[in-house]
N, C-alpha and C positions, 0 to 999 in steps of 0.2 A: 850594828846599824849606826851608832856612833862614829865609829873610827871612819866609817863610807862616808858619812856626812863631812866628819871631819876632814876628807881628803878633799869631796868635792865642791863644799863651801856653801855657804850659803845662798836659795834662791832669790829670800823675799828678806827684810826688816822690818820689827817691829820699831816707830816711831813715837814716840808722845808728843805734844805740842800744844800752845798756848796761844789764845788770840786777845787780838784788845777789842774792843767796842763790847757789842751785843748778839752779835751774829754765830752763831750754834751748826760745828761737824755734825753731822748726823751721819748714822750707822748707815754705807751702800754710798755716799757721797764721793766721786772722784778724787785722789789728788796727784799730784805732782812734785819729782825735787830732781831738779836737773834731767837727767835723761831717764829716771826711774820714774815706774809709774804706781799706781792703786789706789784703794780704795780704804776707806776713815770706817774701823771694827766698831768705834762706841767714842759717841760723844756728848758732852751737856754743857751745861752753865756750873759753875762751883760757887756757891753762897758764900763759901769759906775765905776761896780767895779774888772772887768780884768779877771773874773774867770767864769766858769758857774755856773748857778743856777736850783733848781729847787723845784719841790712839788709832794707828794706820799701820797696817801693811804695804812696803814698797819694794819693786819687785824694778830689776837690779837692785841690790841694795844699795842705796847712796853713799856718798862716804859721811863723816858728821859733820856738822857744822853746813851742810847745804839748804840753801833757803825751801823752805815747802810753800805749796799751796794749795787749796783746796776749794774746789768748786763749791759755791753756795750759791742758786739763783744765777744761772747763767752769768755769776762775774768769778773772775778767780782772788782768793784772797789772802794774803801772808798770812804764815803762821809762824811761830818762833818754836825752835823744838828745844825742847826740855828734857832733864835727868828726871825717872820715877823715884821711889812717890813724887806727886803732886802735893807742894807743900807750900 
């Protein structure tokens, strides 16, 4: 099942990502990064590091480095993506 996977590549990507202000991914939240789309798995606020955080499946995989964004309240809004852990 590996080696089939590995031939015919990946559908989706797992993304992590960082926002500034106050404003919170929540889990089912639309997002977007260039022509790839989906949806935000689990998100919150991090005490630790002041900002929310969060994690998405996108489907084309994007390539790295592509701007995300993520619906909250009918606006859409940057996200910076990040290397896991969240540190």
């Amino acid at each position: 099942a590996l080696l089939a996977q590995q031939e015919r590549g990946l559908s989706k990507r797992m993304v992590a990502f960082t926002a500034e202000g106050r404003q919170i991914a929540r889990h089912g939240y639309p997002m977007r990064a260039g022509s790839s789309v989906g949806t935000v798995a689990s998100g919150n606020f991090s005490p630790s590091l002041g900002h929310p955080i969060g994690m998405g499946y996108l489907s084309p995989p994007p390539d790295p480095g592509t701007q995300i964004e993520v619906e909250i309240r009918k606006s859409w809004l940057s996200m910076t993506e990040t290397e896991l852990p969240f540190l």
